[in-house]
C-alpha positions, 0 to 999 in steps of 0.5 A: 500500500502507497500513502498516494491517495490516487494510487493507493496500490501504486501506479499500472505497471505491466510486467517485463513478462507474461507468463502462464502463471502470472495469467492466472494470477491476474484472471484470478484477480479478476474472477475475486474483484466483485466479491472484494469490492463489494466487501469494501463497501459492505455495511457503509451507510448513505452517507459514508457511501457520498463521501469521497474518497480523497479531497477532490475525489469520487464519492464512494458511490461513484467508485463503484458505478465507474468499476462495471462502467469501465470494465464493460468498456474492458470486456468489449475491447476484448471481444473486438480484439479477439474477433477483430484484426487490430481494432481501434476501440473508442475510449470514454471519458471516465469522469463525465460517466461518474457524473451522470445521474444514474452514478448518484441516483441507482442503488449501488448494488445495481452496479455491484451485480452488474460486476458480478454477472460481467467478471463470471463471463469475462474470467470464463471467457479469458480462462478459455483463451488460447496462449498466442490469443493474449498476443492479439492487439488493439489500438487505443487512439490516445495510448495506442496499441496494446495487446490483450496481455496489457488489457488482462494485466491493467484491469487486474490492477484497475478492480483491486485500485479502486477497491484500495481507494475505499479500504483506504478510506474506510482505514482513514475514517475509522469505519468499522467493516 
């Protein structure tokens, strides 16, 4: 853990290399990522859940609307690259997505099944994954290209990120969980 409120676990750094084991590791990440978010949140009241992470920052609520925002957005950019020859994805911009109404208006256990439903497909579907497909790239317009070794390896760091950023806080607050 990082005192950087930010980056709590530190920043996404992919590995020198992708190997067998450390596929599995991350696709493990990601197959655990809703149950440990949503351990994160259990029990916080309405208000605890409107208080942001960090001066500045998204409200707890909204962390947890953007992680199924952005993974569904991780899981499309999978399907292209694995049914597409070197597609380029349309980004989004996060923030204005946590800013919507639906991130303060919907329960977030809306959101919280959401993850659940979208990480047994997407662990499923990676699982299944022949070596030499990690290999296939996209294109980012903003970042570039990436293969899916990347994509696998930025989103085991997003899910457990952002589940830090309410642990931390909770830790900070002094709120029991």
């Amino acid at each position: 853990m990082s005192d950087d409120l930010s980056y709590p676990i530190g920043p996404y750094a992919p590995p020198a290399t992708f190997s067998p084991e450390w596929r599995r590791e991350a696709i493990g990440i990601i197959a655990d990522t809703p149950a440990r978010l949503r351990e994160a949140v259990r029990g916080l009241t309405p208000e605890q859940l409107s208080t942001p992470y960090r001066p500045g920052g998204w409200t707890v609520r909204q962390v947890v609307h953007h992680v199924p925002d952005s993974h569904v957005n991780a899981y499309v950019r999978l399907k292209l690259a694995l049914t597409e020859e070197t597609p380029t994805i349309k980004p989004y911009e996060e923030s204005l997505w946590a800013g919507l109404p639906d991130s303060e208006a919907v329960p977030i256990e809306t959101s919280l099944a959401l993850l659940d439903a979208l990480h047994a497909r997407w662990a499923t579907l990676l699982r299944a994954m022949r070596e030499r497909e990690f290999d296939r790239e996209y294109i980012h317009p903003d970042t570039g290209r990436h293969t899916v070794h990347y994509l696998l390896g930025m989103y085991a760091w997003h899910g457990p990120h952002h589940t830090a950023h309410v642990t931390g806080l909770r830790r900070r607050m002094g709120w029991s969980g």
